[in-house]
Backbone as XML, in Angstrom:
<?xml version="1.0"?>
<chain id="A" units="angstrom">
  <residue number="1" name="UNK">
    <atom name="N" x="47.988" y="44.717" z="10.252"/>
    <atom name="CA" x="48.473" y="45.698" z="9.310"/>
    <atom name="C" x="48.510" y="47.056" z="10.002"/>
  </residue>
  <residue number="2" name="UNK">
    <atom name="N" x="49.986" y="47.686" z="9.901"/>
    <atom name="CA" x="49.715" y="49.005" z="10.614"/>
    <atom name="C" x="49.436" y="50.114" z="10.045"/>
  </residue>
  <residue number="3" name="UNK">
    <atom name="N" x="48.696" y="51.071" z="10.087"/>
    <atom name="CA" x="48.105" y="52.632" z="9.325"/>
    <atom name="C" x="49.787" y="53.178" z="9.066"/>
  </residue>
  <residue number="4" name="UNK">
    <atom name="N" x="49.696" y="53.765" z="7.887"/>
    <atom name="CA" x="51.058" y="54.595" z="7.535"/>
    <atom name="C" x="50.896" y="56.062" z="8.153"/>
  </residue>
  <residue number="5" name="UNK">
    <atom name="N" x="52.352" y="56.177" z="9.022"/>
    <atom name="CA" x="52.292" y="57.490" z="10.032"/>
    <atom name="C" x="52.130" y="58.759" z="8.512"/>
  </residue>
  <residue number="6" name="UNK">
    <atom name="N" x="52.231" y="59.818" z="9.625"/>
    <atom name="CA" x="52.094" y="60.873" z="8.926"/>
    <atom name="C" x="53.254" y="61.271" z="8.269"/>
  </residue>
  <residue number="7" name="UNK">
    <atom name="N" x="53.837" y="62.511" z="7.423"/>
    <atom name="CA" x="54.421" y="62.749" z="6.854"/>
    <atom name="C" x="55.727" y="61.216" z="6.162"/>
  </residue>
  <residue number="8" name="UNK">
    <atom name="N" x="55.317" y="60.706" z="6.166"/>
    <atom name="CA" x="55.826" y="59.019" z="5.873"/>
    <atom name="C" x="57.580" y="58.611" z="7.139"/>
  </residue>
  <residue number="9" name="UNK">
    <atom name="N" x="57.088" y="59.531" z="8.184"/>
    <atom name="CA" x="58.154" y="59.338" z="9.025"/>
    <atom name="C" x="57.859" y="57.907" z="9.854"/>
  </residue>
  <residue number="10" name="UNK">
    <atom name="N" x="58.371" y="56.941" z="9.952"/>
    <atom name="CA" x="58.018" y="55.825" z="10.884"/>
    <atom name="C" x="57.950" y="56.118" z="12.164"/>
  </residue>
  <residue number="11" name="UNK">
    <atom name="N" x="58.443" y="57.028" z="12.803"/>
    <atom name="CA" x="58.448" y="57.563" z="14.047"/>
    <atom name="C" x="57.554" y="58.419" z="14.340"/>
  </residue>
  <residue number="12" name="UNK">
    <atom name="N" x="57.152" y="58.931" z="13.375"/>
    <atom name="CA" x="56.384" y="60.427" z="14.033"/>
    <atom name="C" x="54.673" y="59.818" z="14.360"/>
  </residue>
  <residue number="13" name="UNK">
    <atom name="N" x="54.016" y="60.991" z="14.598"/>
    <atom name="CA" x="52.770" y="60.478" z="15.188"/>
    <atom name="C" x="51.879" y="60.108" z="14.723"/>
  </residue>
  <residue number="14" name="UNK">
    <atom name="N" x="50.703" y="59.256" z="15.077"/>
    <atom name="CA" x="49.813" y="58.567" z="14.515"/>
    <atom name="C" x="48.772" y="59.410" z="13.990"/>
  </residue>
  <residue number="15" name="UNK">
    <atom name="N" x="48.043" y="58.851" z="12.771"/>
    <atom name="CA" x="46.955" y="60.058" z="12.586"/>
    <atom name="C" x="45.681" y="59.650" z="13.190"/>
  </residue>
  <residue number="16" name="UNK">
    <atom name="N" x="45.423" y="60.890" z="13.948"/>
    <atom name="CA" x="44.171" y="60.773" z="14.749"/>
    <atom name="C" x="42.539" y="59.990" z="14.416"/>
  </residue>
  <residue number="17" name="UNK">
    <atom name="N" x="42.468" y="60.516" z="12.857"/>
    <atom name="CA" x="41.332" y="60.696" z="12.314"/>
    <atom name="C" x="41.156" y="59.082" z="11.673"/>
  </residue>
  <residue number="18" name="UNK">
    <atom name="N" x="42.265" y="58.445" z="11.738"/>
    <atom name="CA" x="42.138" y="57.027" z="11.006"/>
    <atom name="C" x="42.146" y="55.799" z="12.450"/>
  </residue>
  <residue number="19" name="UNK">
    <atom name="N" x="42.853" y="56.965" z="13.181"/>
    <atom name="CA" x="42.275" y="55.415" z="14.615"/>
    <atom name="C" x="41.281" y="56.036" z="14.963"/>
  </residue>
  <residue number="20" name="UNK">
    <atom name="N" x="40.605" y="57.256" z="15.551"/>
    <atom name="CA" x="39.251" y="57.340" z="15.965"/>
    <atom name="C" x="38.264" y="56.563" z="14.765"/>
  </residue>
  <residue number="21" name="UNK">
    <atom name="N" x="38.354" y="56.745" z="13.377"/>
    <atom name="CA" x="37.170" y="56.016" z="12.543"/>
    <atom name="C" x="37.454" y="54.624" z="12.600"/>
  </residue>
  <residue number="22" name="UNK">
    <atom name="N" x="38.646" y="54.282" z="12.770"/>
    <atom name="CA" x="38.726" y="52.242" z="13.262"/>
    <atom name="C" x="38.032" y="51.961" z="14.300"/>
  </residue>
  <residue number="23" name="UNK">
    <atom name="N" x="38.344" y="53.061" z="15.557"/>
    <atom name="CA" x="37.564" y="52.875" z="16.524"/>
    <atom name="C" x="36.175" y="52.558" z="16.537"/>
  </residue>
  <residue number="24" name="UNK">
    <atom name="N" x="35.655" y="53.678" z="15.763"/>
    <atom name="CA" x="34.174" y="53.871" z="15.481"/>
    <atom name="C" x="33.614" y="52.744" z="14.837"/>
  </residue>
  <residue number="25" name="UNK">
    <atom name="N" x="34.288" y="52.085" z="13.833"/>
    <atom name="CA" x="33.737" y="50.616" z="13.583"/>
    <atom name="C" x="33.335" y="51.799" z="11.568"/>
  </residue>
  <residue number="26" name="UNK">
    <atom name="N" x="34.163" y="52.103" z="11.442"/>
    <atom name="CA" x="34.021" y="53.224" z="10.188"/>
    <atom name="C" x="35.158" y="51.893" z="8.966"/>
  </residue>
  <residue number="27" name="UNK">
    <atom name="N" x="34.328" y="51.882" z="8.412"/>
    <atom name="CA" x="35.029" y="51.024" z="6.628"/>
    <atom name="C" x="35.402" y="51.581" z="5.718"/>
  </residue>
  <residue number="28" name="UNK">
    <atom name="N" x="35.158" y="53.138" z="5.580"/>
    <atom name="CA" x="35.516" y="53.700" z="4.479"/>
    <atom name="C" x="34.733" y="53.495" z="3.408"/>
  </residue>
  <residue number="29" name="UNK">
    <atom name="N" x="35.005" y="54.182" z="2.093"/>
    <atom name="CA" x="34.172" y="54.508" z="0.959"/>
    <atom name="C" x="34.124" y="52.940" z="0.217"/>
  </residue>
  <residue number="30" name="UNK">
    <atom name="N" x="32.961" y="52.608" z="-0.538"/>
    <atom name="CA" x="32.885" y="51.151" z="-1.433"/>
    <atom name="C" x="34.009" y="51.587" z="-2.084"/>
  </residue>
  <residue number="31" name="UNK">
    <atom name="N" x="34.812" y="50.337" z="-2.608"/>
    <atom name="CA" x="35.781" y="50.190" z="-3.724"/>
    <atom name="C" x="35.713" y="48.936" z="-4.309"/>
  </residue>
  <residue number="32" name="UNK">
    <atom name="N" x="35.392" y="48.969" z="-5.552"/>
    <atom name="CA" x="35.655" y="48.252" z="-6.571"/>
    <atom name="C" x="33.617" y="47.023" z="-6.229"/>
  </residue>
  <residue number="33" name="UNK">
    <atom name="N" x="32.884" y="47.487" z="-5.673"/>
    <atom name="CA" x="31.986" y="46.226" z="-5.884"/>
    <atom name="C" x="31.766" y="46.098" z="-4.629"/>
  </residue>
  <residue number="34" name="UNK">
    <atom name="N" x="32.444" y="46.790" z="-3.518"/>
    <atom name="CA" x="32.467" y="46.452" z="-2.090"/>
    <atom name="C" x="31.394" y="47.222" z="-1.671"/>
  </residue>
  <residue number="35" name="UNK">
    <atom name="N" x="30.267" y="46.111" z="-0.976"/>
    <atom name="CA" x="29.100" y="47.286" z="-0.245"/>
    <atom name="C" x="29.528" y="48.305" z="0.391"/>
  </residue>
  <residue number="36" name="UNK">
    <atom name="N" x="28.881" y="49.529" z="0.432"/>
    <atom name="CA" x="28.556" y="50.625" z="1.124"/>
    <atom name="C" x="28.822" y="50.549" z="2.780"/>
  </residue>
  <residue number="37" name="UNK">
    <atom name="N" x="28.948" y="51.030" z="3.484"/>
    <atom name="CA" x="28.580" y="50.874" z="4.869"/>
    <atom name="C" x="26.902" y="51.501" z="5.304"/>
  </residue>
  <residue number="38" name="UNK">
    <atom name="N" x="26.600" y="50.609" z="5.546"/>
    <atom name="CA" x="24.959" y="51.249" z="6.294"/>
    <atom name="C" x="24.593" y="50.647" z="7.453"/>
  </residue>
  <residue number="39" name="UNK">
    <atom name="N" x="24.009" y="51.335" z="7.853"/>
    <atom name="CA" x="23.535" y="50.790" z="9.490"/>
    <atom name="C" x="23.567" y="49.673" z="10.110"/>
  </residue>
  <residue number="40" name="UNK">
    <atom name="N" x="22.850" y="48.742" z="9.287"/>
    <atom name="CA" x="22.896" y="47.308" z="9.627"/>
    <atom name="C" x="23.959" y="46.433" z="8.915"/>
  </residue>
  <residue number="41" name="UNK">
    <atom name="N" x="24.948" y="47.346" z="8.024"/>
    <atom name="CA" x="26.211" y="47.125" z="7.414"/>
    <atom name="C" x="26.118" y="45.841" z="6.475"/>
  </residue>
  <residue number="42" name="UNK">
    <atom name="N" x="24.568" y="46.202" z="5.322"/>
    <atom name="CA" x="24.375" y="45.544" z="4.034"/>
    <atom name="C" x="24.319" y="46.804" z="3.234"/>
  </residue>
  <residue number="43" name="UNK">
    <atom name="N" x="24.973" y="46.281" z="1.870"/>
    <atom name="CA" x="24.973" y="47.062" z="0.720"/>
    <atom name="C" x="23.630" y="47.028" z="0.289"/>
  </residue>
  <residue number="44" name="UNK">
    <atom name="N" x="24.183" y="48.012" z="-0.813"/>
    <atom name="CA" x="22.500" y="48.554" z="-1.658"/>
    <atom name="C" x="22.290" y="47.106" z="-2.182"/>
  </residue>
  <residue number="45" name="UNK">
    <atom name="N" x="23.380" y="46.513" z="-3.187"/>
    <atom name="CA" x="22.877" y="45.555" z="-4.007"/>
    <atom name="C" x="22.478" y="44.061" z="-3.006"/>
  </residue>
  <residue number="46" name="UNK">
    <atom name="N" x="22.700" y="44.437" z="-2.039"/>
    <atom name="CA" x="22.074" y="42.931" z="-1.086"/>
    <atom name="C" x="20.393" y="43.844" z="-0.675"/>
  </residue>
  <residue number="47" name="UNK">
    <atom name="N" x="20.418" y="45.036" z="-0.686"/>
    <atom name="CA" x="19.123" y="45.052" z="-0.299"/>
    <atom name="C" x="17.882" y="45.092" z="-1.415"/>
  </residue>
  <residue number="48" name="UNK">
    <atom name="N" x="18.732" y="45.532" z="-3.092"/>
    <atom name="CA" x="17.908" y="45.329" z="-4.259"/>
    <atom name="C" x="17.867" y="43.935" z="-4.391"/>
  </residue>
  <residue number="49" name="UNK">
    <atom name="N" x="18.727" y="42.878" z="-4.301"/>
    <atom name="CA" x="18.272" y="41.818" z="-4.699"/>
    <atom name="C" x="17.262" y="41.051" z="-3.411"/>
  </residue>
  <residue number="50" name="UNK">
    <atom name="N" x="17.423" y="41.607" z="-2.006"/>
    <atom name="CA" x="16.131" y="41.410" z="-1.042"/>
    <atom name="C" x="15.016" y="41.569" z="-1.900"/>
  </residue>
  <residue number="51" name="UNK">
    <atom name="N" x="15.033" y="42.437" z="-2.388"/>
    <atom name="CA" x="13.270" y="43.435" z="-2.511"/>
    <atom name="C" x="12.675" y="42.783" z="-4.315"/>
  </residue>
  <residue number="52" name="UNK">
    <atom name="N" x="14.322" y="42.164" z="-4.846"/>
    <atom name="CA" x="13.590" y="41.572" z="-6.010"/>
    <atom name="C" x="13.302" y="40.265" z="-5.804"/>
  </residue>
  <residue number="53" name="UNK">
    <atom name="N" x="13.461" y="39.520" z="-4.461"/>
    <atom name="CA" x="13.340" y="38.524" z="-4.356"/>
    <atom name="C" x="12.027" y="38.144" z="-3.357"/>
  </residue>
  <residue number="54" name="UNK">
    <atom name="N" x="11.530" y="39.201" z="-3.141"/>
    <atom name="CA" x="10.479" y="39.514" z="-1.912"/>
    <atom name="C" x="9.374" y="39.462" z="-2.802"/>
  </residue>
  <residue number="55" name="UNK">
    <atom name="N" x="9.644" y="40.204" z="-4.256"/>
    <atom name="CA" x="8.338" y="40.736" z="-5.689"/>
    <atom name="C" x="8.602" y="39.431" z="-6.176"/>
  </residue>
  <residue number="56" name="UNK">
    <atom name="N" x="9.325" y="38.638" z="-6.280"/>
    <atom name="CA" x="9.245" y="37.327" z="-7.099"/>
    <atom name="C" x="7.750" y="36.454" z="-5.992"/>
  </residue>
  <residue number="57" name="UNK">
    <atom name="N" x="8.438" y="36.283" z="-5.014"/>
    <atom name="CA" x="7.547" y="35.670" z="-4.190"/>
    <atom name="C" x="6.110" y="35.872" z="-3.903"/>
  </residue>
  <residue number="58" name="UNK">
    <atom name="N" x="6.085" y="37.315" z="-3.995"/>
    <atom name="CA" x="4.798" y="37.754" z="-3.880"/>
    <atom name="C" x="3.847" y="37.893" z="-5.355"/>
  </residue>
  <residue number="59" name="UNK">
    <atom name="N" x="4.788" y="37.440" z="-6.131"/>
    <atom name="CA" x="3.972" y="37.494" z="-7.768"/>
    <atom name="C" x="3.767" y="35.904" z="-7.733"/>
  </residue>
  <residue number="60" name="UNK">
    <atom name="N" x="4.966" y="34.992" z="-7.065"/>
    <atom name="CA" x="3.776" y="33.542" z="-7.360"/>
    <atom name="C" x="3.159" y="33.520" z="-6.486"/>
  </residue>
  <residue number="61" name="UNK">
    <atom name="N" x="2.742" y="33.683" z="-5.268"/>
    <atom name="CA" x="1.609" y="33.976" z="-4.900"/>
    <atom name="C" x="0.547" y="34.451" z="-5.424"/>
  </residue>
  <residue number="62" name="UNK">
    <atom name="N" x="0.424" y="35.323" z="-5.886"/>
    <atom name="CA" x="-0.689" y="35.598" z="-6.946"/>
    <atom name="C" x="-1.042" y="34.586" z="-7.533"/>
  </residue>
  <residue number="63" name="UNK">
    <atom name="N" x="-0.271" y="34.693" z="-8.167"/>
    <atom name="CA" x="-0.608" y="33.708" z="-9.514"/>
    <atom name="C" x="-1.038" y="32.480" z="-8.495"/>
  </residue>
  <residue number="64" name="UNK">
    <atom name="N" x="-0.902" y="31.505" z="-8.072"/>
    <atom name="CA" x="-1.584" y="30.581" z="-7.136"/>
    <atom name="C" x="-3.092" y="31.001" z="-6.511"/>
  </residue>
  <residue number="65" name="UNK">
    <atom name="N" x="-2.899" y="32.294" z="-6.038"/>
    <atom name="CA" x="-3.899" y="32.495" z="-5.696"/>
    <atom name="C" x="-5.376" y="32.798" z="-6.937"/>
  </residue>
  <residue number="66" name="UNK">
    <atom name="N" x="-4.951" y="33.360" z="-7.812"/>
    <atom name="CA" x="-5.753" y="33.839" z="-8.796"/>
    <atom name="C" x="-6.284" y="31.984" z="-9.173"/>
  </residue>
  <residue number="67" name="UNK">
    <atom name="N" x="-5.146" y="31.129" z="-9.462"/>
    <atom name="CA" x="-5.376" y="29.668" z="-9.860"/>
    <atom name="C" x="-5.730" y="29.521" z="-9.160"/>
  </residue>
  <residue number="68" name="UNK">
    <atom name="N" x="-6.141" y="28.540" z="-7.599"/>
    <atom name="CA" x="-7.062" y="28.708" z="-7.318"/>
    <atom name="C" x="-8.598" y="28.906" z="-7.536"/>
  </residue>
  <residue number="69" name="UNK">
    <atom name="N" x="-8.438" y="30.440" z="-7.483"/>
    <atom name="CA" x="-10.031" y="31.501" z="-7.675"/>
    <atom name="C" x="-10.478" y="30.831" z="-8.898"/>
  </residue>
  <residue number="70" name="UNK">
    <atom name="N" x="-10.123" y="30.824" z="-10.261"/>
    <atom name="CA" x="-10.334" y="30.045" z="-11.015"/>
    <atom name="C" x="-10.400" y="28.554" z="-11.239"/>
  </residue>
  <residue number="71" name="UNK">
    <atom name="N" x="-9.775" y="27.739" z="-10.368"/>
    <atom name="CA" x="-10.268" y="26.875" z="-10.260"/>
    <atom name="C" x="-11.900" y="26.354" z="-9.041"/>
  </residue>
  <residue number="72" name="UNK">
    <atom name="N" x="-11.904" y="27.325" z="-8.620"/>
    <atom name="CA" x="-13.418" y="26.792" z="-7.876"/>
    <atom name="C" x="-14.134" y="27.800" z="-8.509"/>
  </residue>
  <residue number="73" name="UNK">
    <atom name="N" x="-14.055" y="28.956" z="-8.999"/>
    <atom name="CA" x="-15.604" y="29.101" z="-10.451"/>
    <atom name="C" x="-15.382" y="27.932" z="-11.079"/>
  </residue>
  <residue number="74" name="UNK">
    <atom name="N" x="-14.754" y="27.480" z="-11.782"/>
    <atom name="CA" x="-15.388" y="26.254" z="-12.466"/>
    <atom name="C" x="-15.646" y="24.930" z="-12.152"/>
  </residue>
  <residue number="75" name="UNK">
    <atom name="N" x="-15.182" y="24.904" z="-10.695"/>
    <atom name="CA" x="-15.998" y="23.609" z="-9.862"/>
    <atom name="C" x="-17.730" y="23.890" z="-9.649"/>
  </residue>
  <residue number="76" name="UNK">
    <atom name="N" x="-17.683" y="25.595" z="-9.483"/>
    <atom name="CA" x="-18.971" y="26.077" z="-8.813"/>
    <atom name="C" x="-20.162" y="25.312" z="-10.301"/>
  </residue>
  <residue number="77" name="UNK">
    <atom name="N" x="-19.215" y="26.269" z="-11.309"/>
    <atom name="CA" x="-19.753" y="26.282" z="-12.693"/>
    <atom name="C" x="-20.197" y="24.548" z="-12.786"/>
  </residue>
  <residue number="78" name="UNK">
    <atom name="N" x="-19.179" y="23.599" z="-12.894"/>
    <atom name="CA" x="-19.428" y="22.233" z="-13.097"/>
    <atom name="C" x="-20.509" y="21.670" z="-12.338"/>
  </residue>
  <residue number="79" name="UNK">
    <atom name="N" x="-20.437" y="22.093" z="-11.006"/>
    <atom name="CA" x="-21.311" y="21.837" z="-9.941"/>
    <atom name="C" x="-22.868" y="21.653" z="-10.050"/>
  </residue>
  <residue number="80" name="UNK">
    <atom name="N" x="-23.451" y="23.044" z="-10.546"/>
    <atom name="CA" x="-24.013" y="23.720" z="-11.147"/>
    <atom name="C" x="-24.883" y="23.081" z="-12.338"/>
  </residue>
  <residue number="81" name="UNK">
    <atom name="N" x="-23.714" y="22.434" z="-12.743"/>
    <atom name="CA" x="-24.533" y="22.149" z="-14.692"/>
    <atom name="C" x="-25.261" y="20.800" z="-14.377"/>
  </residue>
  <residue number="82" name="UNK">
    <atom name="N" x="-24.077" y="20.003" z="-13.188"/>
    <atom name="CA" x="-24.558" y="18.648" z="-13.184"/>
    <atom name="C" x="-25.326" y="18.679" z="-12.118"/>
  </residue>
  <residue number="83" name="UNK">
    <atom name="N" x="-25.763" y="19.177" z="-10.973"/>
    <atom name="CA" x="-27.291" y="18.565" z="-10.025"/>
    <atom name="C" x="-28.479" y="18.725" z="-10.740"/>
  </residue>
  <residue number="84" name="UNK">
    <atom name="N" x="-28.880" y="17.786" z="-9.923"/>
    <atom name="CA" x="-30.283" y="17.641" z="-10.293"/>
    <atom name="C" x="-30.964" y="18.461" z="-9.942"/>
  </residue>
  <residue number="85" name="UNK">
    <atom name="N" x="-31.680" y="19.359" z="-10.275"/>
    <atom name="CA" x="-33.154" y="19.772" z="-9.458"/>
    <atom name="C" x="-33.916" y="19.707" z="-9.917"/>
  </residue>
</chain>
């Protein structure tokens, strides 16, 4: 696809500022839903749904872990009721 010249002459000269930013590896502004350009060239919403998917993981963890913890107090507890001494 070729960039539209300047003053809409097919002949006349190219605009500078749209092949140096092609050059540059430049995407232009989001449109319509289209990520952002950023550094590592992911959008915001790929990096919010990273970070909500990072808190999901790290909340069942918890929760496993807490189950667990509760399950050996009441092994300790069971332990406990039934030896002999």
């Amino acid at each position: 696809m070729r960039r539209p010249r300047v003053g809409g002459d097919p002949a006349g000269p190219a605009r500078p500022a749209v092949d140096l930013a092609r050059l540059q590896g430049f995407r232009g502004p989001a449109i319509c839903g289209e990520p952002a350009p950023h550094g590592k060239g992911e959008g915001v919403r790929t990096v919010v749904k990273k970070l909500l998917l990072l808190a999901l993981v790290g909340l069942g963890v918890f929760a496993v872990w807490r189950k667990v913890q509760a399950d050996r107090a009441e092994l300790d507890l069971w332990t406990e009721a039934t030896t002999d001494e």
